[in-house]
C-alpha positions, -999 to 999 in steps of 0.1 A, spaced: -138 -152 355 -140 -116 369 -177 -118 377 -164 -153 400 -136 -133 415 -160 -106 419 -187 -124 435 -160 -140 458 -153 -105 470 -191 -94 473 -194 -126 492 -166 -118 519 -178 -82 526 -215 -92 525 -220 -87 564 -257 -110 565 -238 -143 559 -224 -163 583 -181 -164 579 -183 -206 573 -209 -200 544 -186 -171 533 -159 -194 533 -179 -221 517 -193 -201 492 -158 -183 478 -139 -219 479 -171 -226 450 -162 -197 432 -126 -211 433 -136 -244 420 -159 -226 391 -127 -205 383 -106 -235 379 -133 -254 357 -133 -225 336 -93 -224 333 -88 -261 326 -109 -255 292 -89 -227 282 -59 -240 290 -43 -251 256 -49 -214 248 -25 -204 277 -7 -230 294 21 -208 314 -11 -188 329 -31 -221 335 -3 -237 354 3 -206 377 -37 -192 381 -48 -230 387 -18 -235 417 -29 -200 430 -68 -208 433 -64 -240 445 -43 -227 470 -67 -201 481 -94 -228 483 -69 -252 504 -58 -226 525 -94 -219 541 -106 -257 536 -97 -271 567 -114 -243 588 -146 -246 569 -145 -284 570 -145 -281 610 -173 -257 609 -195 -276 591 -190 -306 607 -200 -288 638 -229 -276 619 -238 -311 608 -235 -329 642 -255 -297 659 -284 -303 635 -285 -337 638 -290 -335 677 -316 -310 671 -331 -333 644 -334 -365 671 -335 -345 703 -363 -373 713 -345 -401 705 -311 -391 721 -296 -381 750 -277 -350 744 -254 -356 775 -238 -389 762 -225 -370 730 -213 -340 746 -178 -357 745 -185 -355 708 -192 -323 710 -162 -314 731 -135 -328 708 -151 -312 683 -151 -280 697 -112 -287 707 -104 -296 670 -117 -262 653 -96 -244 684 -67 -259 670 -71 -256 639 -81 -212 647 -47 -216 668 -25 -231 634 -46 -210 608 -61 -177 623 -96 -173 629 -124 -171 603 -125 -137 600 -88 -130 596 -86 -156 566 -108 -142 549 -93 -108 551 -61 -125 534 -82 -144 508 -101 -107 501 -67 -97 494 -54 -126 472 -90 -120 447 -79 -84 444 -46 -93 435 -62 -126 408 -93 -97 393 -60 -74 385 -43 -101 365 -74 -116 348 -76 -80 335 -48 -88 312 -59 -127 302 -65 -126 264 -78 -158 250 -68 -164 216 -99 -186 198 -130 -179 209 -161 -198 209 -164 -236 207 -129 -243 193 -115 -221 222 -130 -248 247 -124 -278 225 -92 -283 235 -95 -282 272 -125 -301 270 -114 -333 254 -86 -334 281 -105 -331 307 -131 -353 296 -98 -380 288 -90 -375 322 -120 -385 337 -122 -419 316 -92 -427 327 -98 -421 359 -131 -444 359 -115 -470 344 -88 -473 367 -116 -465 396 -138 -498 385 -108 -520 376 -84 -516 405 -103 -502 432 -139 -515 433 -156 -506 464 -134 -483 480 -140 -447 491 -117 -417 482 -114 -385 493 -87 -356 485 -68 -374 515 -56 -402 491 -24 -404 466 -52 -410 435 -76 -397 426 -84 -360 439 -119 -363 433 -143 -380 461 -159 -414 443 -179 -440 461 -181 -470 441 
């Protein structure tokens, strides 16, 4: 997990990529971190419950930004795409309230550049601690654990998916499940 937290860091300071792909790229290495922690975690269930809150967190805390960005991105590139088949003038309304929604959401959250200085910050703080992680089993029956709950999980979650909720779409926004399923 140090070389994620790591390349999280090197991601940040790397001064060629653009700030949304920063963003994009260390909320990845948040995920990957929290993969890894949810099959470790019958080894070390205080840390898991902390280190899991904390990186999600970090992830959620620069989500919302990154989500307007791209969706920017997306709408900009599809313009581009069918710049003969539309008239750009009769989406610039589009455009506008787009523009107006990632103001706000700079105005309640800081700008690109100054979350990412804070989420620089929180990986320092998480590569100090993971210094001191000591798992107790290694190989295969340090993973087993973690991997058959995780694996439970997501059964049940399919089951109840197919049974109770047939052709619906869910995103994080709903009360269940916190993955996105189209079914």
């Amino acid at each position: 997990m140090s070389e994620e937290i790591a390349q999280a860091i090197k991601e940040i300071d790397n001064p060629r990529l653009k700030r949304s792909e920063a963003i994009h790229e260390v909320r990845k290495h948040c995920k990957k971190i929290r993969s890894v922690l949810r099959l470790v975690r019958p080894q070390f269930e205080e840390t898991y419950q902390f280190e899991n809150a904390w990186f999600r967190d970090t992830a959620k805390g620069i989500a919302e930004l990154r989500d307007a960005e791209a969706i920017i991105e997306t709408y900009d590139s599809l313009l581009d795409k069918f710049s003969d088949q539309v008239d750009r003038r009769a989406f610039a309304p589009v455009r506008r309230a787009l523009t107006l929604r990632r103001k706000k959401i700079i105005e309640e959250t800081g700008d690109l550049n100054q979350r990412l200085k804070k989420i620089r910050a929180r990986m320092d703080e998480a590569a100090g601690r993971v210094a001191d992680w000591k798992l107790t089993v290694d190989g295969f029956d340090g993973i087993e654990g973690g991997l058959v709950a995780t694996y439970r999980q997501a059964r049940k979650t399919m089951a109840w998916l197919t049974t109770t909720q047939p052709r619906r779409i869910f995103t994080n926004g709903e009360s269940r499940p916190s993955i996105t399923v189209i079914i």
